[in-house]
N, C-alpha and C positions, 0 to 999 in steps of 0.2 A: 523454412525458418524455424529456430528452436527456440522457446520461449521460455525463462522462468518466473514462476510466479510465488513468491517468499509471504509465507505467512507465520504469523506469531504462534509460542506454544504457551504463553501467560494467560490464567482464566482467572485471575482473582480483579476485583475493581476494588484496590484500595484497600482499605480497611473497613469498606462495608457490610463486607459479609458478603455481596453477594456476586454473580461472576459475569465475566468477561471474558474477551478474546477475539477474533477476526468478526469483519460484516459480512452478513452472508450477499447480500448486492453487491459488493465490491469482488467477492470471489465472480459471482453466476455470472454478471456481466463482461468482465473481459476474459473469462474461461471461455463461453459462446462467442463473443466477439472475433478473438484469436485465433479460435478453433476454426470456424467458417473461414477467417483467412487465408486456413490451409497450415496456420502452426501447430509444432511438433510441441504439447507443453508437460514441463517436469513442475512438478508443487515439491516446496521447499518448508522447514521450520527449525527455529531451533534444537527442537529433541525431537524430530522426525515423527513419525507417524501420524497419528489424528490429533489434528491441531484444536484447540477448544470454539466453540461457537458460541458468540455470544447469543444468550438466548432471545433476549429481546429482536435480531435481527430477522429472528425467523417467528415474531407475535404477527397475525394475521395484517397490521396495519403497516407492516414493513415488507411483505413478501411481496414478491412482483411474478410475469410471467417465468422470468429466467430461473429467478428460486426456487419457484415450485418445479420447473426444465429441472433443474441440477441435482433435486431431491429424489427424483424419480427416476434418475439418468443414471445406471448401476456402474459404468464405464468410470462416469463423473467420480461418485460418491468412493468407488474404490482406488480411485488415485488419493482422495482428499485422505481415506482410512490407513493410505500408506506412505506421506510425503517421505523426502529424501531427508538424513540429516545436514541443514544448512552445512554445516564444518566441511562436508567431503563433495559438496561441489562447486564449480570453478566457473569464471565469468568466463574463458576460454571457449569453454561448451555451447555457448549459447550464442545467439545473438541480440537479444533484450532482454529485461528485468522489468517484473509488475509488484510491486507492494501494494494488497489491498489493507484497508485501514482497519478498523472496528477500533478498542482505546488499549488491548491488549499491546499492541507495538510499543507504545509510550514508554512499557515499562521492563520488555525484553530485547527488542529489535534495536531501541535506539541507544542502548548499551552494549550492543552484542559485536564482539572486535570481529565475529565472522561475517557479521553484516556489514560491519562498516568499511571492511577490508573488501567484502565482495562488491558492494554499489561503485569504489572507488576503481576498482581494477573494470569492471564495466564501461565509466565513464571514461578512465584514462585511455582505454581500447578503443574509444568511439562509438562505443554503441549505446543504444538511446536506453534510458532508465526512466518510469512511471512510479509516482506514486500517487495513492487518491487517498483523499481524508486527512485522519492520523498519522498517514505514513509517511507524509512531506517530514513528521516529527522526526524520523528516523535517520533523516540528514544532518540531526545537531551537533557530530562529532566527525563528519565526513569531511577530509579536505582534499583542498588540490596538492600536486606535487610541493607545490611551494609553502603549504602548511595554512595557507589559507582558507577559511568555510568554505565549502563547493558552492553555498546560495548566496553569498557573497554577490552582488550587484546583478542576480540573476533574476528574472522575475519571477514570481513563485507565488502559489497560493498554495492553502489546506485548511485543514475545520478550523472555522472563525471564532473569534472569543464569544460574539455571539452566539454560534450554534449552541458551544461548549453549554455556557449560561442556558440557554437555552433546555437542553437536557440535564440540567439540576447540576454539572457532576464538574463544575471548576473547580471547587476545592478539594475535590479527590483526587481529580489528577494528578502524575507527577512533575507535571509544567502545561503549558497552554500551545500548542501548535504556532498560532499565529505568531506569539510573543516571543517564541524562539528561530522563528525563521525570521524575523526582524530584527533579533541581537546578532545576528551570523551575518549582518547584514545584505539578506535580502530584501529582492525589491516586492514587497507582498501588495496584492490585490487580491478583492472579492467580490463576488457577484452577490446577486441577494439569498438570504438563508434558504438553504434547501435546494436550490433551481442549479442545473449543473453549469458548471463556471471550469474552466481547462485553458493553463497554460500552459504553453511549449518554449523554451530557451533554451538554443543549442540541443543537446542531446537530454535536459533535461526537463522530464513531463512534468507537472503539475494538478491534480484536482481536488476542489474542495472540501466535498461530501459524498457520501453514496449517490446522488444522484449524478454527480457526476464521475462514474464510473464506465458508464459506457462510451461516452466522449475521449473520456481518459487514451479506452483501450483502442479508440477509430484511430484517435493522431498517434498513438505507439505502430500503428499499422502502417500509417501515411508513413513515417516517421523510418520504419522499414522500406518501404517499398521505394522511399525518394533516394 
């Protein structure tokens, strides 16, 4: 099975000065996840090559086993130093899509007519599309054939207005995750801050935070394999 996994190339957070870009848990874990299940995985970004990282993701209270796995893993780290540019590949090629989060999406991915164009031809093909975090955000312009939101009466979760608040950074954002997949009318639920929380409707995955990024990447599998 052929996997892609689409990460942002935006490293600025707002107008604070200082930056942003993809979670590195959201990469590690369903990079390993997918890989052990024997997928073939391409990394994708807007303007290709080395996608920005947010720093904080990799400060000592955020690293996990797979992090430090991915940083050490030359195989990993030189896919990540050379992603594909999103524009020239095709939901055709693959047979899933992973969007990990960090806040960098918010402000390239869920504007980006190549992303929106790509998740849609995915979904419309049948095949199963994930995203964890911020990257449920990236749904807000996505529709079905019939022009209506794809999260539309779907169940659907991603980073909560809490977490947001929670990490100081609601009013930098350029919207609130939660708050926009409930005007698209989705059906949103959350589990409690931080603790991984995953849901699946239809072909399309959901999860809330970095923690839940390896759950994400189990039911994209199941989700394959059934």
């Amino acid at each position: 099975m052929k996997v892609l996994l689409v990460l942002t190339s935006h490293d600025q957070l707002g107008d604070t000065g200082l930056k942003t870009g993809f979670w590195l848990e959201e990469l590690a874990a369903p990079y390993y996840g997918l890989k052990e299940a024997g997928a073939q995985i391409t990394l994708a970004s807007p303007l290709g090559g080395q996608p920005p990282l947010d720093p904080k993701s990799n400060e000592p209270s955020f690293q996990t086993d797979l992090t430090r796995r991915f940083e050490l893993d030359p195989e990993a780290t030189a896919a990540l130093a050379s992603t594909q540019v999103l524009s020239t590949v095709k939901a055709a090629d693959f047979d899933a899509v992973f969007y990990p989060g960090g806040h960098g999406p918010l402000w390239d991915l869920a504007e980006d007519q190549d992303s929106i164009t790509l998740i849609q031809d995915f979904l419309r093909s049948g095949k199963p599309t994930a995203l964890v975090c911020h990257a449920p955000g990236v749904l807000r312009h996505v529709v079905n054939e019939d022009g209506t939101p794809v999260v539309a009466g779907k169940k659907v979760t991603g980073f909560a207005n809490s977490e947001e608040e929670g990490v100081g950074l609601t009013d930098v954002v350029p919207f609130l995750v939660e708050d926009v997949l409930v005007e698209q009318g989705g059906v949103y639920s959350k589990g409690e801050d931080w603790a991984s929380y995953v849901l699946q409707d239809g072909l399309l995955i959901t999860g809330q935070n970095p923690g839940s990024s390896a759950e994400a990447a189990d039911v994209l599998i199941k989700a394959l394999a059934g």
